[in-house]
C-alpha positions in Angstrom: 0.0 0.0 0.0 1.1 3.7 -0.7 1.9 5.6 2.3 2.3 9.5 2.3 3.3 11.7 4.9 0.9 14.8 5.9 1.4 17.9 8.4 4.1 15.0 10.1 1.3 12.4 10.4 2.0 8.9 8.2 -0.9 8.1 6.1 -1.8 4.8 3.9 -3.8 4.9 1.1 -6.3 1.8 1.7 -9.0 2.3 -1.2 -8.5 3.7 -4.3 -11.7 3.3 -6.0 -11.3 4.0 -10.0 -7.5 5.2 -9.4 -8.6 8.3 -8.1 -5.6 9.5 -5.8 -3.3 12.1 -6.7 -1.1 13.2 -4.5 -0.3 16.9 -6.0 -3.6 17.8 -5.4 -4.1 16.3 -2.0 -1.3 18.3 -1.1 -2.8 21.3 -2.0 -5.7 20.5 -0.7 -4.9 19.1 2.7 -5.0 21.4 6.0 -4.3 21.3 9.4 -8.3 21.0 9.8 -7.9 17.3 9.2 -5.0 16.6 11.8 -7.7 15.2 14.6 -9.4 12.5 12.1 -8.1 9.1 11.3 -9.7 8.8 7.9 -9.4 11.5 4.8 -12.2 10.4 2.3 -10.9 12.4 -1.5 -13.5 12.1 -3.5 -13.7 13.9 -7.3 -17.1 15.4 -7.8 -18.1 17.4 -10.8 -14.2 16.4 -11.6 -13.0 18.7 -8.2 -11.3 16.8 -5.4 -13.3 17.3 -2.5 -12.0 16.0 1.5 -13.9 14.6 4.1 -12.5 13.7 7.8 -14.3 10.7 9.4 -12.9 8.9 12.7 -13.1 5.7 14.8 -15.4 4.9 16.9 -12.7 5.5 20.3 -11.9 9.2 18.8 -13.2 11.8 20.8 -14.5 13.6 17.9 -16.6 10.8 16.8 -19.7 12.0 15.7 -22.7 10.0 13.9 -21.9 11.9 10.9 -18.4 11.5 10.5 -17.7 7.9 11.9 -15.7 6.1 9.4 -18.6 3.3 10.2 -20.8 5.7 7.8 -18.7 6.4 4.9 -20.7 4.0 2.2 -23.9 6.0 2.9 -21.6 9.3 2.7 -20.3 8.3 -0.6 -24.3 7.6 -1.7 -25.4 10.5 -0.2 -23.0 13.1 -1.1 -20.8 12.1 -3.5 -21.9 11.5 -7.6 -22.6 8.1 -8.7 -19.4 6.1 -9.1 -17.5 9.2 -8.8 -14.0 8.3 -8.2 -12.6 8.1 -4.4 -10.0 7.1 -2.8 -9.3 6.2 1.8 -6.1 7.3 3.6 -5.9 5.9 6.8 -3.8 7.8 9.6 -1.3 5.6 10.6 0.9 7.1 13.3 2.6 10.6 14.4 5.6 11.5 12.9 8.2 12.5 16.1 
């Protein structure tokens, strides 16, 4: 699996539905904002990448709508039919 390192924290790329990832954009893309999750959802809608944090179950910021538990009826109910997607998965922090 592809791994990428983002704001110091190690990342693997676990789907990559339709070989969506690209990691030039998700550089440009990526923030700070999504240090606290443990899943980054890209997903190219209308042919823009678009980011989504979710998180497991034991994070604190767990919420209903961003558990990664949720993220098949995210990509159904946000995201355009068979768009193309990939999953990084936050892996551990960089010291």
């Amino acid at each position: 699996m592809k791994k990428i390192v983002l704001n110091e924290s190690e990342y693997e790329l676990i789907k990559n539905y339709k070989n969506a990832f690209e990691t030039n954009e998700l550089i440009e893309k990526f923030t700070d904002y999504f240090d606290d999750y443990d899943y980054i959802l890209g997903d190219y809608s209308y042919d823009k990448l678009r980011l989504k944090g979710f998180c497991k179950k034991k994070n604190k910021n767990c919420r209903e709508y961003n558990d990664y538990e949720r993220i098949e009826d995210y990509l159904k109910e946000f995201c355009s039919y068979e768009c193309r997607y990939y999953i990084l998965e936050k892996k551990e922090k960089k010291s």
